[in-house]
N, C-alpha and C positions, 0 to 999 in steps of 0.2 A: 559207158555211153560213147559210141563213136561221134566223132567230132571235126569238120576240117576248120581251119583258120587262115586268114589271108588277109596283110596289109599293103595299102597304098597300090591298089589296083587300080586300072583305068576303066572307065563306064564300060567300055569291050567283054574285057575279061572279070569284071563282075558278071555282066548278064551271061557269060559262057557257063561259068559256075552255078549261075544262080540255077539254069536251066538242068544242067547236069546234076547236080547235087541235090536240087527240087526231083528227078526224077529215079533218086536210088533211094531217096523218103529224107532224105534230111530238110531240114530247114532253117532259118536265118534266126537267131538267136540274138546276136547282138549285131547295131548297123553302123557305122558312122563315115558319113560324108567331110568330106576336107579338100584343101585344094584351092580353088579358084571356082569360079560360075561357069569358067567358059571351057576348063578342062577338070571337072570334077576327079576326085580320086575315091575310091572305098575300102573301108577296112572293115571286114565281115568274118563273124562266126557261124556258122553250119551245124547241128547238130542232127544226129539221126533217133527220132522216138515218134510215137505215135501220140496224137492229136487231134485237133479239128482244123476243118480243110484250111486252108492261108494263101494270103496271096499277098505280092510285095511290089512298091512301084518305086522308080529309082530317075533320076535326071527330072525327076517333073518341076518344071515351072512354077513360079505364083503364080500366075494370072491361073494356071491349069490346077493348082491343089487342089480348093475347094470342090470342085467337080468331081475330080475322082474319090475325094474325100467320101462327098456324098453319095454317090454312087455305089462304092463298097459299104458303107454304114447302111443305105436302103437296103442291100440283100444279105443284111442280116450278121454283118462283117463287123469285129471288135477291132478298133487300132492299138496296137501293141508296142509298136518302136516307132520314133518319130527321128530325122536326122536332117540339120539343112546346115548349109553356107550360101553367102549373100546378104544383101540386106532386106529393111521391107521391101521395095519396089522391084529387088534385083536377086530373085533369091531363088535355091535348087533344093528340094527335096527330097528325101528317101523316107517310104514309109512301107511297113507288116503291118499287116491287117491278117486276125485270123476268127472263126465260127470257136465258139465255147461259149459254156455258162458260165460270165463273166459279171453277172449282175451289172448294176449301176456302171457308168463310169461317163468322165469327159473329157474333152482334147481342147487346147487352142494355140493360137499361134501370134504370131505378131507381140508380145506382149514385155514391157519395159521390165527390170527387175522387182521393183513395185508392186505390177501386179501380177507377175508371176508370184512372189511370196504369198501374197494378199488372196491370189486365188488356189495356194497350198493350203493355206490355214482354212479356208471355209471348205476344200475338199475335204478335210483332216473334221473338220466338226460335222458334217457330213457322212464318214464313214470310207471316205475313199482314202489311197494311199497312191503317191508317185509311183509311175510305172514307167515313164519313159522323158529324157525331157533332152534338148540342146540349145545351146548358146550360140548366137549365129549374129548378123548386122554389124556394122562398122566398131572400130572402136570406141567411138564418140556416141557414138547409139546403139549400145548393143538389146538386143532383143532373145524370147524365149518364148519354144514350143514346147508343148509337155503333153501327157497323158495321164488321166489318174485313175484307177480301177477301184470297184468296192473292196474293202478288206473286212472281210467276215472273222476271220481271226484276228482282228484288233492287235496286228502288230503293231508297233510304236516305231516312230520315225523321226526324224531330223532333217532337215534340209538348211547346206548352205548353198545358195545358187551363186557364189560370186566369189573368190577370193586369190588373193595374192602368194605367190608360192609364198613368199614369209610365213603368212597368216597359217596356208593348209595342213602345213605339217602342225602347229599345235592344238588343230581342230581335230584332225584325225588322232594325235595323240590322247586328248581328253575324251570323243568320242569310245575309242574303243577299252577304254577302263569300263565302262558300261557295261552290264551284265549281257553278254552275245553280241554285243553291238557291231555292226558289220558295216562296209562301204557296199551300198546295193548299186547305185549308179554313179558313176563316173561323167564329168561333162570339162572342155576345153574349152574356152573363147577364142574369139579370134587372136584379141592382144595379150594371149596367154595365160590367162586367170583359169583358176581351177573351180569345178564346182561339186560338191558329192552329197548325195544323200548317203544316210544311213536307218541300221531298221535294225529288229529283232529275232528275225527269222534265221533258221539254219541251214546252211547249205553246206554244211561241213569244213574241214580245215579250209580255209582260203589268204591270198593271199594279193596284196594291193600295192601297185607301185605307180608312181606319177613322174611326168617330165622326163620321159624316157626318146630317146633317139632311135631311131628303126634298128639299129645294132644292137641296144639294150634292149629292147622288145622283145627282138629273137630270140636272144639270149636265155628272158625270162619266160617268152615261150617254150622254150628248149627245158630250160629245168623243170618249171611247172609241168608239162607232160611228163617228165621222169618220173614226176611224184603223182601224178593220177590226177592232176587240175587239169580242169577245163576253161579257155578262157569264157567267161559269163557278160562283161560287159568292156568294151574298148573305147574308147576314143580318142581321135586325133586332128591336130591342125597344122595346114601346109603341105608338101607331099617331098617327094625324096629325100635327099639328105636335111635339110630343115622343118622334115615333117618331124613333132613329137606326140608320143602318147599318155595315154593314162590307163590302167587295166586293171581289171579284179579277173581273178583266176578262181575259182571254188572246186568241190568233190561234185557239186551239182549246181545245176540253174534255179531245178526247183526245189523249191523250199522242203523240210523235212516234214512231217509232220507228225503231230503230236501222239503219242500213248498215254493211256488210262494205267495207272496203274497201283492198286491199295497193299499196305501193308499192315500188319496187326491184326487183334481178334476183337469180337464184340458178340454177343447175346442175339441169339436170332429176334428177339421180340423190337430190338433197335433196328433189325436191317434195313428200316426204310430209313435210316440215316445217310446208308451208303449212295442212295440216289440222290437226298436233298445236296452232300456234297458235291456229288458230282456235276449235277445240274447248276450250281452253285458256281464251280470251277468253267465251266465248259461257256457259258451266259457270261462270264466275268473274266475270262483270259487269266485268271489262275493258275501259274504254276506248281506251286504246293501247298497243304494246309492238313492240317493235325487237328483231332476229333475226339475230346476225350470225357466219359459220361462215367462219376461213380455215386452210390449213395449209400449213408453211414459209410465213410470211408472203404469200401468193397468197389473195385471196381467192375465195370460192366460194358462198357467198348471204350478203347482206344485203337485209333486207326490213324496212317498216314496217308494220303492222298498225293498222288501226281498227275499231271496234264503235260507231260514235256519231250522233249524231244532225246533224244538217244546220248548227247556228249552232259546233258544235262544233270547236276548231282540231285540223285533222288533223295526224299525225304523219308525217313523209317519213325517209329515212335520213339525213339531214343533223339532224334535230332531236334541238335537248339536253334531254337526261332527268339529274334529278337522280341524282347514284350511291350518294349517300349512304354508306357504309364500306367502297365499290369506289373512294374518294378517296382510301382512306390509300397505295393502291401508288402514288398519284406521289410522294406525300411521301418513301418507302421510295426511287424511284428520284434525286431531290434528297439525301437523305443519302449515299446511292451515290456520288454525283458529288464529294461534298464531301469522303469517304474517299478516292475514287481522286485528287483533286486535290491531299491532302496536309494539307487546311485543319482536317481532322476525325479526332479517332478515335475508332472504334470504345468505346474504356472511358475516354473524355473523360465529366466530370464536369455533367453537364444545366446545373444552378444555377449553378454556376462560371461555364460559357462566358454564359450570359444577365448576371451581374452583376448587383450590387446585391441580393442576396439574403443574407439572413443571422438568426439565430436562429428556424430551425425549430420550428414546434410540434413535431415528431418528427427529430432530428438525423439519421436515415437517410436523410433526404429528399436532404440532400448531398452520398448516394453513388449514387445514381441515373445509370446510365451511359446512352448514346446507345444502344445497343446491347439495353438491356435497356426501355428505350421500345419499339423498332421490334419485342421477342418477347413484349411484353407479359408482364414482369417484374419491373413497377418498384415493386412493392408495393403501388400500385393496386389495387382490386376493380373489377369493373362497376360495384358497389351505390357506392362512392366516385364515382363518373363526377357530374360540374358539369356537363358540357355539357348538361344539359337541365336545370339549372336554373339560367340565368343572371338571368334575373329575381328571385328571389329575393337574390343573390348583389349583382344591382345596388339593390339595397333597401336593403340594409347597408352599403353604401359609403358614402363623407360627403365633399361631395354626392352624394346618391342620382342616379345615370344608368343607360344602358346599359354595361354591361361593357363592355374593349377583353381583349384576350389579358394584357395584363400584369395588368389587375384580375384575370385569373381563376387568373393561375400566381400572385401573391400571396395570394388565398383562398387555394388547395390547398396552398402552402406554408406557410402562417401557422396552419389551421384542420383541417386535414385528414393524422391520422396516420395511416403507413402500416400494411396489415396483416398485410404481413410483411417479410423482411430482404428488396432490390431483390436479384435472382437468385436467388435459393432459395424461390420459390412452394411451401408446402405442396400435397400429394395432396389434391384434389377443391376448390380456390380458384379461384374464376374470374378471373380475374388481366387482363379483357379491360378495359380502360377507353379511354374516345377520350378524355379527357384526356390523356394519353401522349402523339396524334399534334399537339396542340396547341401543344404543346411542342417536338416535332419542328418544326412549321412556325415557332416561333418561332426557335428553332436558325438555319436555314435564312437566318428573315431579317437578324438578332443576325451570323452570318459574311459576309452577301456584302451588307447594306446596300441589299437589295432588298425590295419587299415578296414576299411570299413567291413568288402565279402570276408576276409578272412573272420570276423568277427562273426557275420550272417551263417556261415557255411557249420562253422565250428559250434556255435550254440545256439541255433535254430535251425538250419537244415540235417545235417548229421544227425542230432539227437530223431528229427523227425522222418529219416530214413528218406530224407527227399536230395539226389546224387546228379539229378540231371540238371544243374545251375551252374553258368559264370559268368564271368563278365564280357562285357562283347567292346573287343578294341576299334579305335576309331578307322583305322584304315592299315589293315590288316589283310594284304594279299599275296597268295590266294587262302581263301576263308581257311579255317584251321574243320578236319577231316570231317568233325562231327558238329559243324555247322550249316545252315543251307544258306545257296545264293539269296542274295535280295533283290529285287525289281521293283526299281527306280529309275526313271529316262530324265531326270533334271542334274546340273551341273551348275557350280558354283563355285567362287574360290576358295579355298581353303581353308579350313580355321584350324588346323594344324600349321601350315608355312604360311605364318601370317605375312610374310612381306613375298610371296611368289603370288605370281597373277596369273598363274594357270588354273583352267579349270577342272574340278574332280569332279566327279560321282557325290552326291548330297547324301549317298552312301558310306562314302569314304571322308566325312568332313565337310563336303559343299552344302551342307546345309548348317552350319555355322555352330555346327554342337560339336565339342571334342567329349566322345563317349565314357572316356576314362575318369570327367568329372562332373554330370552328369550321370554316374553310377547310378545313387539312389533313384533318381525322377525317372530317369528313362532307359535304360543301358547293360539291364539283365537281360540272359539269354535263356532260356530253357523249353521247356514241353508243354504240352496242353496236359498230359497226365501228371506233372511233375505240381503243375497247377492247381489240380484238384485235389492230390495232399494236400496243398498247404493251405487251403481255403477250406477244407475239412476238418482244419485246427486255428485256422487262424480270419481273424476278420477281412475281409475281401476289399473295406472301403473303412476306412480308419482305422484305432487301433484296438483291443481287446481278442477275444474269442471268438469263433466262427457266428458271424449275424447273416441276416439275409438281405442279399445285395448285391449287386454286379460291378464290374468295372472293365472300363473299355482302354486300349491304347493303341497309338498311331504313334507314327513316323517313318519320314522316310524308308522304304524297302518293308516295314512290318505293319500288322494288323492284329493285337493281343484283345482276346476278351474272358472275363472268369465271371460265374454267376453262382451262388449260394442260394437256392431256393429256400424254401418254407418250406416242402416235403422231404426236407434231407436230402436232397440229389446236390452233389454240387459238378458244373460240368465248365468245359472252359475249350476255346478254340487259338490257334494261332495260325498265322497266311503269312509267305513273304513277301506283301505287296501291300500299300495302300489307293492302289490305284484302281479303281473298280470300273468296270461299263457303265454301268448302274450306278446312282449317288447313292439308292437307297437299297444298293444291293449287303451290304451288309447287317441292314436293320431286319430285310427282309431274310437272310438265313436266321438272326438270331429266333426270329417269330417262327419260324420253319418247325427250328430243333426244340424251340420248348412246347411247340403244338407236338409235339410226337413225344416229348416226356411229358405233358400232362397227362396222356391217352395212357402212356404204358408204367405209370409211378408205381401204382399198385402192385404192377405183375412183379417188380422186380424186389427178391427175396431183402428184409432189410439186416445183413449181414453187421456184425460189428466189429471192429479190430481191438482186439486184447487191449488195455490200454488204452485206449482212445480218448479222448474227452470230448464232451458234448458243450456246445456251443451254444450261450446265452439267449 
């Protein structure tokens, strides 16, 4: 794409450009006013592509905005870049306006930091996304104009509008740990504060620097064109030797967009599968997701699905997806083994078999049977559940670390009474907690002197020829080859460096779970067909032989679901997102894909695998 650029111009020799470079087909891409009120200066990007018509107004006044404002808005005109200096009463303009199908969108101006955030967030619950915004008005009152456009691709976004160089570099640091996570806009104050959004979108390699001097600018102008960036978005305050900037460089302005793209085989009698995924993906901003349908252990489609953009790792049928609380059935099938081998029972005593446990803060705690773990009734609540707050947990320890499993079963046992008798859940208790399967996996390791997977792999997956499973590390990047990214936009502090006050990825630890111990509840990684082995022999929702029953798991960046029917199908999905358009868009694929196996159960041949065993 050709491109010109040009800083710390005077109103003159903007409009000479503006004129010239308007009439070879380029046009203003990024705008930013700086300077003073009474000798404005501009730093503009040009770019040459085709569009819809545009037009751009530069020195305008307040008293004069709104006019022109509405003026171009009446004839059909979208504003695109918004740029001033001054204050409210005293203030200069530059704004693009350009014709496209822009859907929805709003502008305002004048507006305190307050309600500019205030009126980010109802754009954002609205469907609109920042498109253009600047920091302008005194230091004591500074003020913000902005733009928001509809975003139909439900990209995700961040905005800080305000912060102290200290502050911006560790924003920008934990920002871009985030899966794609990019600076889309750039913004300067007057007394120097930095401001940036960030998003989802791809614009290929790019490249962001702040607090730059008109020498460094060039400079990174100069390399950035070596490497085929174009500058996307500039900003600057003051002009000549005391002007500084702030700048994103990308491969492009506009965003990339997304390919369709499946992998694997399936039975032409399922192919209306491949639409309800799609449809499914495309409605819900899904990146990838795995589709796997057999019955009597024969399979009959597995497929992977993509929605993504080109630097993006695709997902094939071999790649691991976290399962998050579609983990606890192996745990459930390891206690199986451990009952049938003699080594276990059923209403063995949890704390007993672990050792070294003694004076409960709640004495029920050391009647807690194996059995009333695996049915989620060990007087546990949800609301009691540690496993997403081990950070905290590793804060009170002495010395302060990361939690292991034993730190976190002597919390719960020392700090955390139960709330009610273990087997007699009151009516309307949610009695779910992954602390339970915690403990199951410690069980596990406590009898056989393994760690836990090594135990799982070696004498239950192995024998059952099931190879696509492991553990998925807490903050492990970048992902290991034959894993897929997760999509997750929240950040929190650590629960790995329990004493640093940065923020990661709730991917990466910021959501208060260290994955490593958490194994059993939530923290295997694998396939949707790897899935329907093991729920083809093993029970899908507590412990025994394959029964009929489903089970669902969340967590951050994953989406796991496995179902055991009544007609022998057993089929199971994984996504690596839990983040949906839709609240009830996942309830609603589920209803999808078994309204299309109840219609086609019959057609499909019921095959059996040698060996196999049939499920109570």
């Amino acid at each position: 794409m050709n491109y010109y650029g040009y800083h710390d111009m005077s109103s003159a020799t903007y409009q000479n450009y503006f004129k010239t470079l308007g009439d070879q087909g380029f046009r203003v891409i990024s705008l930013s006013i700086h300077g003073d009120v009474t000798e404005p200066r501009y730093t503009a990007v040009w770019a040459q592509y085709n569009a819809g018509a545009w037009v751009g107004n530069h020195d305008v006044r307040i008293e004069n905005f709104q006019t022109i404002f509405d003026n171009h808005k009446n004839k059909g005109f979208t504003p695109m870049i918004v740029t001033a200096i001054g204050d409210l009463t005293d203030s200069v303009f530059g704004i693009i306006f350009e014709k496209g199908n822009f859907g929805n969108w709003k502008a305002k101006h004048g507006m305190s930091e307050t309600e500019f955030d205030n009126e980010n967030k109802s754009a954002l619950s609205s469907g609109l996304m920042l498109k253009s915004y600047t920091i302008y008005g005194k230091t004591s009152k500074k003020v913000f104009a902005a733009i928001w456009h509809q975003n139909p691709n439900w990209f995700k976004s961040h905005l800080y509008p305000y912060k102290t160089l200290s502050e911006y570099q560790p924003v920008f640091n934990s920002e871009t740990k985030l899966n794609l996570y990019r600076p889309s806009i750039v913004a300067i104050s007057p007394d120097k504060k930095y401001g940036v959004h960030f998003t989802d979108n791809v614009v290929g390699q790019w490249v962001s620097k702040h607090n730059l001097d008109k020498n460094q600018y060039q400079n990174l102008f100069n390399e950035c064109k070596n490497m085929g960036l174009i500058p996307i978005c500039v900003d600057a305050i003051g002009k000549g030797d005391s002007a500084r900037y702030s700048a994103i460089f990308a491969k492009s302005h506009i965003p990339e967009e997304k390919q369709w793209q499946v992998f694997g085989t399936g039975t032409t009698i399922l192919k209306k599968l491949d639409s309800i995924a799609e449809d499914f993906m495309r409605s819900n901003v899904v990146r990838a997701m795995q589709i796997s349908i057999s019955k009597n252990g024969h399979n009959y489609y597995n497929k992977a699905f993509n929605l993504s953009e080109s630097i993006y790792r695709k997902a094939n049928t071999n790649t691991r997806f976290l399962l998050a609380s579609c983990s606890k059935m192996f745990v459930c099938a390891c206690i199986e083994r451990l009952f049938d081998s003699g080594s276990l029972q059923r209403n063995d005593k949890v704390y007993a078999i672990l050792s070294g446990f003694s004076s409960p803060i709640d004495r029920r705690s050391d009647d807690i049977t194996i059995q009333q773990l695996i049915d989620m009734q060990s007087g546990y609540r949800r609301m009691d559940d540690c496993t997403y707050n081990m950070r905290t947990i590793g804060q009170n320890l002495s010395p302060q670390r990361t939690v292991s499993k034993l730190d976190l079963a002597n919390f719960m046992y020392k700090s955390v009474s139960l709330n009610y008798t273990p087997g007699r859940i009151p009516m309307g208790v949610d009695g779910y907690c992954n602390y339970n399967y915690v403990l199951l996996s410690m069980v596990v390791e406590k009898l056989t002197g393994q760690d836990y997977f090594t135990y799982l792999y070696n004498t239950i997956l192995k024998p059952d020829n099931i190879f696509d499973a492991k553990p998925w590390v807490t903050n492990k990047t970048p992902r290991d080859a034959d894993e897929i990214f997760q999509e997750d936009q929240y950040l929190h502090e650590s629960a790995i460096n329990v004493n640093n006050k940065d923020l990661v990825p709730d991917i990466y630890g910021g959501d208060g779970m260290v994955k490593e111990v958490a194994i059993g509840s939530c923290s295997i990684a694998s396939t949707a067909f790897a899935m329907t082995q093991f729920i083809r022999l093993h029970a899908v929702v507590g412990n025994g032989l394959r029964q009929v029953n489903e089970r669902t798991g969340s967590t951050p960046g994953a989406t796991a679901y496995a179902q055991s029917r009544a007609d022998d199908i057993d089929w199971a999905i994984t996504i690596n997102t839990r983040e949906f358009k839709n609240g009830t868009a996942l309830s609603s694929l589920k209803t999808s894909i078994n309204a299309v196996l109840d219609s086609k159960s019959s057609s499909l041949k019921t095959l059996r695998i040698p060996g196999g065993r049939t499920g109570r």
